[in-house]
N, CA, C and O of each residue as an XYZ file, in Angstrom:
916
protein
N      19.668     45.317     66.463
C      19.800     44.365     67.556
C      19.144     44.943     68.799
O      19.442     46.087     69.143
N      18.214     44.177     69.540
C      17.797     44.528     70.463
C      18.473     44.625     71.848
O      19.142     43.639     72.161
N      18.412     45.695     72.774
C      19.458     46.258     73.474
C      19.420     44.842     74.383
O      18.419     44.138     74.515
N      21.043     44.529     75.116
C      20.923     43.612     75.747
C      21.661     42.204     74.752
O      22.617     41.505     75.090
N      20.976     42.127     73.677
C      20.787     40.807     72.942
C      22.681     40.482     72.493
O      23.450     41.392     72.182
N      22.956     39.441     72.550
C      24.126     39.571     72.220
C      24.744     39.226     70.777
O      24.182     38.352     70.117
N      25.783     39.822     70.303
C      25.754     39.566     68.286
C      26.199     38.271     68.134
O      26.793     37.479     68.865
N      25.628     38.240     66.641
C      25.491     36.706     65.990
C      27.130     36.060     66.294
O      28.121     36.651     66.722
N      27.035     35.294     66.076
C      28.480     34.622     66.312
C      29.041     34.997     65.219
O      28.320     35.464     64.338
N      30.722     34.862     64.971
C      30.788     35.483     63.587
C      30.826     33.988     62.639
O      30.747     32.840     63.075
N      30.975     34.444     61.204
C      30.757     32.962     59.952
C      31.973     32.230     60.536
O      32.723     32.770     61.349
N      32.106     31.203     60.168
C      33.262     29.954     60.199
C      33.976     30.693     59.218
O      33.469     31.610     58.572
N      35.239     30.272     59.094
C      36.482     30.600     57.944
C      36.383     28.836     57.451
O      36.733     27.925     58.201
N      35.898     28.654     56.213
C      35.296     27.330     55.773
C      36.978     27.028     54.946
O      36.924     26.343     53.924
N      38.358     27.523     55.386
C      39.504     27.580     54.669
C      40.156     26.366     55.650
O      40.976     25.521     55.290
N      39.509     26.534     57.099
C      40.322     26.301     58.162
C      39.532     24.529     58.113
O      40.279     23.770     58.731
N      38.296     23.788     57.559
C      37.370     23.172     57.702
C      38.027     22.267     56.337
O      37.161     21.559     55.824
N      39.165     22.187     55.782
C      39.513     21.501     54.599
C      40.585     21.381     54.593
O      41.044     22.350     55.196
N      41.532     20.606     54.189
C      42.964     20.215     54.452
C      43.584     21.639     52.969
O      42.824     22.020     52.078
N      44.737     22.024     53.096
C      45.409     23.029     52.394
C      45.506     22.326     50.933
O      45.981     21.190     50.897
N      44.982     23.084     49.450
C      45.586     22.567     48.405
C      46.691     22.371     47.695
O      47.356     23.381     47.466
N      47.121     21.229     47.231
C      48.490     21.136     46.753
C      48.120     21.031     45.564
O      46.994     20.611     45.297
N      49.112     21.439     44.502
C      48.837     21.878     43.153
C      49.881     20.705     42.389
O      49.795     20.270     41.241
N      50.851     20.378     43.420
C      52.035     18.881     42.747
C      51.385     17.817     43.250
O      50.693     17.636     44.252
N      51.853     16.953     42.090
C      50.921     15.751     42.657
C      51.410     15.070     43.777
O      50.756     14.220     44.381
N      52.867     15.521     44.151
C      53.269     14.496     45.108
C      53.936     13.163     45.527
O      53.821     12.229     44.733
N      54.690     12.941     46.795
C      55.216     11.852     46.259
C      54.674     10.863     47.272
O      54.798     11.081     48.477
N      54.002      9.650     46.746
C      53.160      8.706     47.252
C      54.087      8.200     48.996
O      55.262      7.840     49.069
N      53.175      8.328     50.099
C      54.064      7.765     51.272
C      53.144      6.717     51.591
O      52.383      6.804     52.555
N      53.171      5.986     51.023
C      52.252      4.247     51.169
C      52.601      3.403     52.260
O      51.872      2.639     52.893
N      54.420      3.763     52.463
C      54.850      2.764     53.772
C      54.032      3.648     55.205
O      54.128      3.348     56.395
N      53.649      4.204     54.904
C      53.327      5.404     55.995
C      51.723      5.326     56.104
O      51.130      5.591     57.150
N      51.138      4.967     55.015
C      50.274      5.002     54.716
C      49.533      3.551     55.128
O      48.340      3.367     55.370
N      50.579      2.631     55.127
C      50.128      1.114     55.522
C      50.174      1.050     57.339
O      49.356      0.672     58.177
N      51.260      1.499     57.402
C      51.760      1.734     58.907
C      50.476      2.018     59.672
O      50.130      1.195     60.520
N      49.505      3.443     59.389
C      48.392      3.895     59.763
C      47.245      3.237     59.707
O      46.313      3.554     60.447
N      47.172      2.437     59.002
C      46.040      1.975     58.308
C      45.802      0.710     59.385
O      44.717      0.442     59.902
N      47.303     -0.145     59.646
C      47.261     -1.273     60.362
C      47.200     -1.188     61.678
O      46.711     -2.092     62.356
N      47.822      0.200     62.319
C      48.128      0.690     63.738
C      46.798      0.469     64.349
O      45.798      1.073     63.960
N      46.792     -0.514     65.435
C      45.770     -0.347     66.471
C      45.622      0.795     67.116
O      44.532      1.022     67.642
N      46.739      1.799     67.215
C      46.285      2.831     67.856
C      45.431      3.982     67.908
O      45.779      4.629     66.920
N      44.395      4.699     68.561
C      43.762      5.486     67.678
C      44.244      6.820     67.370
O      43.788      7.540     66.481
N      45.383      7.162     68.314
C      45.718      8.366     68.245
C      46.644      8.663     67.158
O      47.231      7.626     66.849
N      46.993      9.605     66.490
C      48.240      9.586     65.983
C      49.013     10.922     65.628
O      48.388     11.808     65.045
N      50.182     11.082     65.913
C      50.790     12.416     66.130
C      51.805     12.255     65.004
O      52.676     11.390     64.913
N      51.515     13.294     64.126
C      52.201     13.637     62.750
C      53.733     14.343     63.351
O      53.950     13.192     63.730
N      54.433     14.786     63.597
C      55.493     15.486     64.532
C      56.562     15.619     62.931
O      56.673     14.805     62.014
N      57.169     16.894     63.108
C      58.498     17.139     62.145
C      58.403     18.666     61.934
O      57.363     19.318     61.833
N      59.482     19.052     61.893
C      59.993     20.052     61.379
C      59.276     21.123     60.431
O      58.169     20.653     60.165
N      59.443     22.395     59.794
C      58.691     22.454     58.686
C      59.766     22.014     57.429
O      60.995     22.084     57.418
N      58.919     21.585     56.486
C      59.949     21.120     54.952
C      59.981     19.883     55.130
O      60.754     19.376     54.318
N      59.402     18.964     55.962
C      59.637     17.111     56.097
C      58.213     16.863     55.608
O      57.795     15.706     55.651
N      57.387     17.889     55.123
C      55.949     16.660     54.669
C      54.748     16.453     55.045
O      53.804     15.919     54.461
N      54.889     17.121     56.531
C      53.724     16.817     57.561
C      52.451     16.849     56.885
O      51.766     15.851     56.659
N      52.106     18.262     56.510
C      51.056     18.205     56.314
C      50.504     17.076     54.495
O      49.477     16.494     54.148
N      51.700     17.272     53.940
C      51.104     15.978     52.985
C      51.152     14.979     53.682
O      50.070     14.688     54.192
N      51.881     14.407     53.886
C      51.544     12.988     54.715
C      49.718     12.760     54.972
O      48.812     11.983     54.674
N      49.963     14.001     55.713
C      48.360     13.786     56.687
C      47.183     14.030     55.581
O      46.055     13.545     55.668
N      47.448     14.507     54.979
C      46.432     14.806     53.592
C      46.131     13.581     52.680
O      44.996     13.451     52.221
N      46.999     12.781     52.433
C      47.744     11.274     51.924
C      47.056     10.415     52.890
O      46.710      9.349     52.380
N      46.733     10.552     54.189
C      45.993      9.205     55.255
C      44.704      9.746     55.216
O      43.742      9.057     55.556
N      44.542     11.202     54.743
C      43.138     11.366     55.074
C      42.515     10.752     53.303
O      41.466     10.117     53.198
N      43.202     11.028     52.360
C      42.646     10.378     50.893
C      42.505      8.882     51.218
O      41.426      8.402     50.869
N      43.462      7.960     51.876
C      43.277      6.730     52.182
C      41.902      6.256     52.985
O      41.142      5.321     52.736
N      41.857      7.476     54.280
C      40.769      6.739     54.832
C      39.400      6.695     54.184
O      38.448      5.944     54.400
N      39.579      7.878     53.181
C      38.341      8.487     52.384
C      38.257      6.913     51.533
O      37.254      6.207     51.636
N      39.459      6.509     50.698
C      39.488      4.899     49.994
C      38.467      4.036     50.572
O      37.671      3.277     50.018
N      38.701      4.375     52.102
C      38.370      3.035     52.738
C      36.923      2.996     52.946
O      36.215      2.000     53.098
N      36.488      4.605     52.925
C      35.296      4.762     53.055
C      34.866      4.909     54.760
O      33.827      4.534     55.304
N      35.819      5.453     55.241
C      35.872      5.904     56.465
C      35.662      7.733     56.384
O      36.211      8.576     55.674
N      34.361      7.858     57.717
C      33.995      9.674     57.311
C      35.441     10.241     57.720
O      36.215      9.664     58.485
N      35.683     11.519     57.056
C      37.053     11.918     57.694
C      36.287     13.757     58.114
O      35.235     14.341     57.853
N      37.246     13.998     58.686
C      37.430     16.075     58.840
C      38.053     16.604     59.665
O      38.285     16.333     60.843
N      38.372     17.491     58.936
C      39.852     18.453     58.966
C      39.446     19.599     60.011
O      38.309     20.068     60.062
N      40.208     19.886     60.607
C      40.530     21.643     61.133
C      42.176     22.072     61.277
O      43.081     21.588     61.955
N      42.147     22.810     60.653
C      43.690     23.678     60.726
C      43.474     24.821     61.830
O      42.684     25.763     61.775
N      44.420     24.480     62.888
C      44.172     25.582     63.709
C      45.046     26.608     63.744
O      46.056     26.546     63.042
N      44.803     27.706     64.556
C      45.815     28.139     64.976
C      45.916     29.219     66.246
O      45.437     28.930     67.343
N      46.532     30.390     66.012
C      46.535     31.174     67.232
C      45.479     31.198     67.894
O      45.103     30.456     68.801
N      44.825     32.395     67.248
C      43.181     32.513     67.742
C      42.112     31.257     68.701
O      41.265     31.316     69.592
N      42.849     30.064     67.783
C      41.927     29.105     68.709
C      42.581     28.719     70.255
O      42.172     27.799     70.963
N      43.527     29.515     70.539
C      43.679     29.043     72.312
C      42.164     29.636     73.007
O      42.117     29.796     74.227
N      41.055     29.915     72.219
C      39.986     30.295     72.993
C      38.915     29.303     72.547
O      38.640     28.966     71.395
N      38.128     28.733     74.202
C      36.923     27.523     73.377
C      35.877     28.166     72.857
O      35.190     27.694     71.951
N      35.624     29.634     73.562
C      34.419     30.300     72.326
C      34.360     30.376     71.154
O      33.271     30.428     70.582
N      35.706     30.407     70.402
C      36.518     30.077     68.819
C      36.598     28.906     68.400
O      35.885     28.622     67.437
N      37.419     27.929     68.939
C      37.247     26.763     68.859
C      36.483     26.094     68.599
O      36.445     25.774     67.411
N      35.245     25.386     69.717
C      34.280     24.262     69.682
C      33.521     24.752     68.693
O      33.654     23.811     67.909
N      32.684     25.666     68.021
C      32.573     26.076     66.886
C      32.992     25.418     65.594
O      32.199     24.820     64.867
N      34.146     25.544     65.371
C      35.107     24.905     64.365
C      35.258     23.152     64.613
O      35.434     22.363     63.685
N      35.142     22.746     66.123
C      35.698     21.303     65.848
C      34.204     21.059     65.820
O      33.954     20.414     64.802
N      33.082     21.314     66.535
C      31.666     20.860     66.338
C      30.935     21.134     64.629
O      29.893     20.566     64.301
N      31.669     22.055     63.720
C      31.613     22.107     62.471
C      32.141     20.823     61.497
O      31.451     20.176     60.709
N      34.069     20.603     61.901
C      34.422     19.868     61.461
C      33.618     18.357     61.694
O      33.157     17.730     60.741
N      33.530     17.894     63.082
C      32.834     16.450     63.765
C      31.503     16.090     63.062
O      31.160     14.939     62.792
N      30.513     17.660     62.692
C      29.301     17.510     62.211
C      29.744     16.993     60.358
O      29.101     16.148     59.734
N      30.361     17.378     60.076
C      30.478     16.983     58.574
C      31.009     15.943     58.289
O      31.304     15.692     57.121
N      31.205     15.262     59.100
C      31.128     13.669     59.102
C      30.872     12.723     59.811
O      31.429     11.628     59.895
N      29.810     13.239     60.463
C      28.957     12.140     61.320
C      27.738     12.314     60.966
O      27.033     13.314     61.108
N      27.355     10.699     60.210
C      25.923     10.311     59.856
C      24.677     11.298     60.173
O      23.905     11.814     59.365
N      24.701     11.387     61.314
C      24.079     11.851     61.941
C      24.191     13.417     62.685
O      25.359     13.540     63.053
N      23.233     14.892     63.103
C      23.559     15.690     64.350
C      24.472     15.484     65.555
O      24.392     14.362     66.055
N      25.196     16.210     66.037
C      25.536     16.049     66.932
C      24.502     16.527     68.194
O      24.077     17.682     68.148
N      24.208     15.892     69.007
C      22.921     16.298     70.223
C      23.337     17.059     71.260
O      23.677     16.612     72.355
N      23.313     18.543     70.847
C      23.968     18.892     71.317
C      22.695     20.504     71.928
O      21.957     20.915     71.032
N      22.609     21.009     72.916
C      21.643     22.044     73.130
C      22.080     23.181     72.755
O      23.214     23.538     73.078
N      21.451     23.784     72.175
C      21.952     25.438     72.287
C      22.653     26.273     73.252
O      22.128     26.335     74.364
N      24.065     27.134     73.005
C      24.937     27.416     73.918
C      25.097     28.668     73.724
O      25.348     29.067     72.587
N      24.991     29.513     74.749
C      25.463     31.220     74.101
C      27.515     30.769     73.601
O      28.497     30.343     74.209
N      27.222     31.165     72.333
C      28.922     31.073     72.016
C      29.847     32.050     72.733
O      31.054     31.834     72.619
N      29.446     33.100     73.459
C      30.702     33.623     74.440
C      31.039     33.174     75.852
O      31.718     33.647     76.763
N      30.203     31.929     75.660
C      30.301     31.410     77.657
C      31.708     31.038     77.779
O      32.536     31.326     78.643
N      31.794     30.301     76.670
C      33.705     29.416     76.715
C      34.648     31.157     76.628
O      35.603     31.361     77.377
N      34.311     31.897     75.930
C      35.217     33.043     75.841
C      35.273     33.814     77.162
O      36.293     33.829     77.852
N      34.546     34.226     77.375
C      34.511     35.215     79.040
C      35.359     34.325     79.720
O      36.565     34.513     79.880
N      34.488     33.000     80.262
C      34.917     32.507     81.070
C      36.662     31.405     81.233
O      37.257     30.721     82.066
N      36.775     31.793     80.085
C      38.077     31.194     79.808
C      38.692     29.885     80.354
O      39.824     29.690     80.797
N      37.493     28.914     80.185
C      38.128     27.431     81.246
C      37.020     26.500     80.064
O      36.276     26.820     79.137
N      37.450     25.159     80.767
C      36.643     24.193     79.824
C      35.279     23.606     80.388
O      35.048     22.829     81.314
N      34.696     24.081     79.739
C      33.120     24.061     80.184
C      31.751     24.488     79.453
O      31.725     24.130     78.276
N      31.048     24.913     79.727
C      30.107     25.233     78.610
C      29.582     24.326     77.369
O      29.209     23.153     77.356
N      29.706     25.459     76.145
C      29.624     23.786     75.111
C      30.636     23.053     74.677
O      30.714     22.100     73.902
N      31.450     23.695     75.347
C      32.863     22.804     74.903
C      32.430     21.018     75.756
O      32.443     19.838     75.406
N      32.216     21.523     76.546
C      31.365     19.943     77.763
C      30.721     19.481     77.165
O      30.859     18.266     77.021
N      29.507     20.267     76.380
C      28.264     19.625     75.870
C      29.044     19.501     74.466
O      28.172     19.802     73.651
N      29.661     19.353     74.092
C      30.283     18.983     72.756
C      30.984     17.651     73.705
O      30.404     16.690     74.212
N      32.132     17.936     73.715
C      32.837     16.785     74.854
C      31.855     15.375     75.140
O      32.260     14.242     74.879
N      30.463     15.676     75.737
C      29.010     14.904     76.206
C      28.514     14.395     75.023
O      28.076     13.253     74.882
N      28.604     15.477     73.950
C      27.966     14.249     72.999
C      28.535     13.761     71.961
O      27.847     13.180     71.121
N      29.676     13.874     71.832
C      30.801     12.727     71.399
C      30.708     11.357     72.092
O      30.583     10.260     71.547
N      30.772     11.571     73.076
C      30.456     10.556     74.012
C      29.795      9.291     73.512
O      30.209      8.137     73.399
N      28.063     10.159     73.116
C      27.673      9.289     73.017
C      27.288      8.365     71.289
O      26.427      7.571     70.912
N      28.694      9.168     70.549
C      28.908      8.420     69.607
C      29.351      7.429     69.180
O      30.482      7.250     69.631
N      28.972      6.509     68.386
C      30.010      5.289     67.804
C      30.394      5.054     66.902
O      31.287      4.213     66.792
N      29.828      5.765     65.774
C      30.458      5.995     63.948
C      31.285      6.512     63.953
O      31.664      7.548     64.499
N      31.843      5.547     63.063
C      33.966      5.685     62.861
C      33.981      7.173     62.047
O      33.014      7.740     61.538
N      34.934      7.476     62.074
C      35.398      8.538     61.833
C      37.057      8.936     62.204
O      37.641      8.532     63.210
N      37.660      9.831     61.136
C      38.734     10.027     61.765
C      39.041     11.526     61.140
O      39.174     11.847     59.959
N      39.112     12.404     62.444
C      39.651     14.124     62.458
C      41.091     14.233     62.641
O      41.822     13.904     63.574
N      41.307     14.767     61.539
C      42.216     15.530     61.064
C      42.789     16.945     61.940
O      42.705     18.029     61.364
N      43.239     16.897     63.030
C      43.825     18.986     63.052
C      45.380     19.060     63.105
O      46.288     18.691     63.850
N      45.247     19.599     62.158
C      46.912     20.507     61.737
C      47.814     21.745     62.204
O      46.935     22.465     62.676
N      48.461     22.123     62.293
C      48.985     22.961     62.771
C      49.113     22.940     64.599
O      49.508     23.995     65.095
N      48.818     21.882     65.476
C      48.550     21.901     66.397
C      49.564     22.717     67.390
O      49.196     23.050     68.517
N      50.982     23.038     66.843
C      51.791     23.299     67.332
C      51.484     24.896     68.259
O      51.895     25.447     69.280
N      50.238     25.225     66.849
C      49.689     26.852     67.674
C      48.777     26.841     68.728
O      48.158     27.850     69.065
N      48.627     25.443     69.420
C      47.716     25.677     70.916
C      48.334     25.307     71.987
O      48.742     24.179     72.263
N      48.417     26.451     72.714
C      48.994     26.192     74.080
C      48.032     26.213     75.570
O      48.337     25.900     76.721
N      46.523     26.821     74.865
C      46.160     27.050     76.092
C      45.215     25.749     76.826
O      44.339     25.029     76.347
N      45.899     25.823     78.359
C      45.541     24.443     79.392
C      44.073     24.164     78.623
O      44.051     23.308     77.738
N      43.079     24.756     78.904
C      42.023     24.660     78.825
C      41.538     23.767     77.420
O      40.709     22.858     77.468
N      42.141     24.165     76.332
C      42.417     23.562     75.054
C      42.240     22.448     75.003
O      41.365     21.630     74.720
N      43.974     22.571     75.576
C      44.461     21.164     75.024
C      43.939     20.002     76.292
O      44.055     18.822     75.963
N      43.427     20.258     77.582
C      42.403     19.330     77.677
C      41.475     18.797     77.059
O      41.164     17.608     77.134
N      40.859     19.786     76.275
C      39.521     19.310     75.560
C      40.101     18.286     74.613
O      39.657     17.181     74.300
N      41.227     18.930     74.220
C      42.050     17.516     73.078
C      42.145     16.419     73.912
O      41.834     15.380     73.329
N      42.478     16.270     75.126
C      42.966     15.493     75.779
C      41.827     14.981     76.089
O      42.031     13.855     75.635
N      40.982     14.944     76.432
C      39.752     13.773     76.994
C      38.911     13.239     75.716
O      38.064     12.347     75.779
N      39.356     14.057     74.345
C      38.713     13.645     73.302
C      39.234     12.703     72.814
O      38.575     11.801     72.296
N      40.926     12.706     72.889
C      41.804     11.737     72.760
C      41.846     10.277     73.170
O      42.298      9.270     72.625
N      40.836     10.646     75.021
C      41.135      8.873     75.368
C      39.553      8.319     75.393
O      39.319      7.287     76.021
N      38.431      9.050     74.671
C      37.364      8.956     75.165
C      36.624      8.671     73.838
O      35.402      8.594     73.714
N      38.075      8.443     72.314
C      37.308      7.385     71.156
C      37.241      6.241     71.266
O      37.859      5.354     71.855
N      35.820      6.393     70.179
C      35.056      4.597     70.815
C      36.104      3.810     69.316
O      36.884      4.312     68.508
N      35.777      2.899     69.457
C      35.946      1.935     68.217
C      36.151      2.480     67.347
O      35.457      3.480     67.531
N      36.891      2.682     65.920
C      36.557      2.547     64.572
C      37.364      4.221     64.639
O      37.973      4.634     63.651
N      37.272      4.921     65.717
C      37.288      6.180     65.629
C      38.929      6.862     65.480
O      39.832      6.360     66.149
N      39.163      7.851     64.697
C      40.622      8.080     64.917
C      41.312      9.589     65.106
O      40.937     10.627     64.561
N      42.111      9.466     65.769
C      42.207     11.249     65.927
C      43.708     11.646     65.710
O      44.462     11.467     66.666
N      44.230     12.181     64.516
C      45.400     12.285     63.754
C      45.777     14.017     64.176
O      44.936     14.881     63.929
N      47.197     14.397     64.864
C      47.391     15.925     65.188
C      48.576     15.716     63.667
O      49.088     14.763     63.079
N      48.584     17.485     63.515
C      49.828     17.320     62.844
C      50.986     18.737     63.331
O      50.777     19.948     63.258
N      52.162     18.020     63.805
C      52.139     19.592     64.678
C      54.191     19.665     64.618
O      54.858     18.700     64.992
N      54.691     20.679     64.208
C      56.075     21.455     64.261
C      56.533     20.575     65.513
O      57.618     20.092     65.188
N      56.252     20.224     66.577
C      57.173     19.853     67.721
C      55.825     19.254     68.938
O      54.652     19.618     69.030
N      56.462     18.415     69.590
C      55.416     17.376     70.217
C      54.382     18.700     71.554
O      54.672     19.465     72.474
N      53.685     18.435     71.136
C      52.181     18.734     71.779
C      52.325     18.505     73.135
O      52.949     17.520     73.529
N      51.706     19.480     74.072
C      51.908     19.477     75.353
C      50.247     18.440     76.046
O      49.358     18.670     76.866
N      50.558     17.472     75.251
C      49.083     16.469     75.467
C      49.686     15.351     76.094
O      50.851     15.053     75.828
N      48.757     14.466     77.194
C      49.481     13.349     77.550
C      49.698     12.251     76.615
O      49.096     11.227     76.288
N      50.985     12.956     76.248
C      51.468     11.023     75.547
C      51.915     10.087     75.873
O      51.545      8.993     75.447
N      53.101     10.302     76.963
C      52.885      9.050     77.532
C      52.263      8.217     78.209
O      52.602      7.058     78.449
N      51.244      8.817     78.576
C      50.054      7.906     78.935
C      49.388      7.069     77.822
O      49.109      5.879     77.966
N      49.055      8.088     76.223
C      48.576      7.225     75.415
C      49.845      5.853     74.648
O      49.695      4.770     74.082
N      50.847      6.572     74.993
C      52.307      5.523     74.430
C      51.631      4.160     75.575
O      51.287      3.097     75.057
N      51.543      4.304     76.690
C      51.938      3.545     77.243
C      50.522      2.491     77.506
O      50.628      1.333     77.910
N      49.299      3.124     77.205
C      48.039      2.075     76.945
C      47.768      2.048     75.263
O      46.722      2.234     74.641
N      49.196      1.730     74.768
C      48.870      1.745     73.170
C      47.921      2.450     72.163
O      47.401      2.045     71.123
N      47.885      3.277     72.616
C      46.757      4.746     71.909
C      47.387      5.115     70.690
O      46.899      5.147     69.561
N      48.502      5.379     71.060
C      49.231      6.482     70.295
C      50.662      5.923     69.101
O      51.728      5.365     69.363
N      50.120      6.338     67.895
C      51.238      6.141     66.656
C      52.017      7.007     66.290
O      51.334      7.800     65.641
N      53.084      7.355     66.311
C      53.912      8.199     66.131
C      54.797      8.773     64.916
O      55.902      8.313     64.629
N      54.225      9.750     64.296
C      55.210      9.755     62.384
C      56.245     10.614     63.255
O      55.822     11.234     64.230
N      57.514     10.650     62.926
C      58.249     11.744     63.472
C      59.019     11.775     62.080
O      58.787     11.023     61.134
N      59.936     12.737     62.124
C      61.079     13.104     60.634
C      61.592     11.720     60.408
O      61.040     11.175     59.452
N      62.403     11.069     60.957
C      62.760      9.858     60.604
C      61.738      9.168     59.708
O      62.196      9.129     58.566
N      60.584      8.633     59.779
C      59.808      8.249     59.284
C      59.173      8.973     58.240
O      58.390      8.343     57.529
N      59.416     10.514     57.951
C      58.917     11.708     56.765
C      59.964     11.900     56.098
O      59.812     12.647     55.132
N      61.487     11.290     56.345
C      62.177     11.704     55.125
C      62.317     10.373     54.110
O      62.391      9.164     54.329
N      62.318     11.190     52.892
C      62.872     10.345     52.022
C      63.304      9.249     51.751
O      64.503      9.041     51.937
N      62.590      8.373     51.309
C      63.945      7.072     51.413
C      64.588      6.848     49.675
O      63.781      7.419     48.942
N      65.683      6.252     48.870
C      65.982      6.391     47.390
C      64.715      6.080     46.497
O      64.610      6.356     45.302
N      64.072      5.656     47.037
C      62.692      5.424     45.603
C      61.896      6.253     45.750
O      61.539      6.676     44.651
N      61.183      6.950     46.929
C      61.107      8.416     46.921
C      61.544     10.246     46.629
O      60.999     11.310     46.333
N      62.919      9.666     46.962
C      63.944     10.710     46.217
C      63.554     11.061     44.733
O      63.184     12.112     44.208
N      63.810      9.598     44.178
C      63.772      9.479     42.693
C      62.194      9.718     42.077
O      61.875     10.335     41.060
N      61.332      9.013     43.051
C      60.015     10.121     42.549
C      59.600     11.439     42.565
O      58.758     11.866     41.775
N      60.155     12.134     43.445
C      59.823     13.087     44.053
C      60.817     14.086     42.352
O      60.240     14.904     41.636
N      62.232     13.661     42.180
C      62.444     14.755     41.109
C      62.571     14.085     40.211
O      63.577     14.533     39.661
N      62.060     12.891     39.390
C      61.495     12.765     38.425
C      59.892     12.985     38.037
O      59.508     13.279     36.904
N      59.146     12.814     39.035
C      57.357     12.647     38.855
C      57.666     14.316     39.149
O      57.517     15.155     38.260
N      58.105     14.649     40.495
C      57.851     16.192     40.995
C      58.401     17.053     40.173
O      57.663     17.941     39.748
N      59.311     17.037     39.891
C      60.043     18.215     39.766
C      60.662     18.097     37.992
O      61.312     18.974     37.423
N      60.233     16.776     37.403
C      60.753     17.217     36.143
C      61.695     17.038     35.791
O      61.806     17.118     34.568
N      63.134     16.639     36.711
C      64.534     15.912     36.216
C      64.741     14.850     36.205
O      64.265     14.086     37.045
N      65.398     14.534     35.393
C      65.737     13.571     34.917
C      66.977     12.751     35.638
O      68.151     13.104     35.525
N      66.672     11.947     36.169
C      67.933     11.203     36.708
C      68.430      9.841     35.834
O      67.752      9.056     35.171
N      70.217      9.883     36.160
C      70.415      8.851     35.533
C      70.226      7.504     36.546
O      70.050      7.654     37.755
N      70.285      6.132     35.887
C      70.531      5.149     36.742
C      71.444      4.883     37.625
O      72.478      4.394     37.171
N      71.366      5.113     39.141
C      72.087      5.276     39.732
C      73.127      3.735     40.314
O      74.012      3.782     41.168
N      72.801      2.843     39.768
C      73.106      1.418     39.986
C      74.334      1.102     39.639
O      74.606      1.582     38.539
N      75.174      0.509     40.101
C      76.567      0.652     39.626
C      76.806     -0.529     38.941
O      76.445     -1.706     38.956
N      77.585      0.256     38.302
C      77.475     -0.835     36.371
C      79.254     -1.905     37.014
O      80.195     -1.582     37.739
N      78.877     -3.270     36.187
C      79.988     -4.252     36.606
C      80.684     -3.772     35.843
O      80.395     -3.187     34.799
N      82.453     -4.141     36.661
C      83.614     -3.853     35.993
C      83.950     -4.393     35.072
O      82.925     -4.751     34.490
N      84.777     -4.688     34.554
C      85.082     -5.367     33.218
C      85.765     -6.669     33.563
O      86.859     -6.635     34.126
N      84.975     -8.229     33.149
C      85.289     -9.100     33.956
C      84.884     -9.384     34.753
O      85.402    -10.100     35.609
N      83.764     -8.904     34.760
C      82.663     -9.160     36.527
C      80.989     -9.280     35.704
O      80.585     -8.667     34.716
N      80.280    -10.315     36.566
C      79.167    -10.780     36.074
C      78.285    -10.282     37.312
O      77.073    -10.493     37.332
């Protein structure tokens, strides 16, 4: 390396660029799945606990939108990305693999967002040429619960109110996101899965450990008494 010159950026982790594999097939959340599908809103915040589903759920709307033939892509974040030199990297990776088209975007030294630790740089020129997109699409990021930093979760935040048409932007995150929601609650942006809506209901139960898990349940329907029709 020539003195001065600064080192290559490092590779993507192409683990973080794909939703996590599940090896069970799962238990179908279709009411959840319709809910999304019909929601005018574009935003939508996966919210629950760990052990309620989240991330299947969100894996389950992203196979649907794929049905529909809508581009989709994923990023799982986490610690590391409270930095945009880390970051825009990864979401300008994810955005590029499903948009028709380049993103127009100029060449950026990748440590400007890191030194300088604020939102600017190519995180802007990423930000700028979203902008001037209009092919639907809908990104996927998971784990959102691991970003705290201001700078960040702005960039989430203006990406949030600044989709065009067709476009959709799904978080999936342990406990509600320090992003403006009630602003998007309140100009109908924003769809909301919370635990209530990720647990179980009896015909799920019954799939989940008969299809999942292999037991056998009896009919749980209560049989007439004797003398009763």
């Amino acid at each position: 390396m020539i003195p001065g010159d600064l080192p290559p950026a490092p590779a993507l982790n192409v683990l973080k660029l794909a939703p996590p594999a599940d090896a069970s097939r799962g238990v179908e959340r279709s009411a959840i799945a319709d809910t999304w599908e019909h929601a005018p809103a574009t935003v939508t915040l996966v919210c629950a606990p760990a052990g309620f589903g989240k991330t299947t759920a969100m894996r389950q709307l992203l196979g649907a939108a794929r049905q529909r033939g809508l581009p989709v892509a994923w990023l799982t974040v986490d610690a590391a990305d409270n930095d945009l030199g880390r970051l825009v990297p990864y979401l300008r990776a994810a955005l590029g693999a499903a948009l028709p088209m380049p993103l127009d975007m100029p060449a950026t030294d990748p440590g400007i967002d890191a030194s300088r630790g604020m939102a600017g740089g190519s995180a802007r020129q990423l930000l700028d040429a979203l902008s001037r997109v209009d092919a639907p699409l809908a990104l996927f990021v998971d784990e959102f619960e691991q970003i705290a930093d201001p700078a960040v979760l702005s960039v989430f935040s203006e990406l949030a109110f600044s989709l065009a048409p067709g476009q959709r932007l799904v978080f999936g995150a342990r406990h509600k996101p320090a992003l403006p929601l009630g602003r998007l609650r309140v100009q109908g942006r924003l769809l909301e899965v919370d635990a209530s809506m990720l647990r179980f209901n009896a015909a799920e139960i019954r799939d989940y450990m008969v299809g999942c898990r292999g037991i056998a349940m009896a009919d749980a329907r209560p049989r007439c008494l004797a003398g009763q029709h």
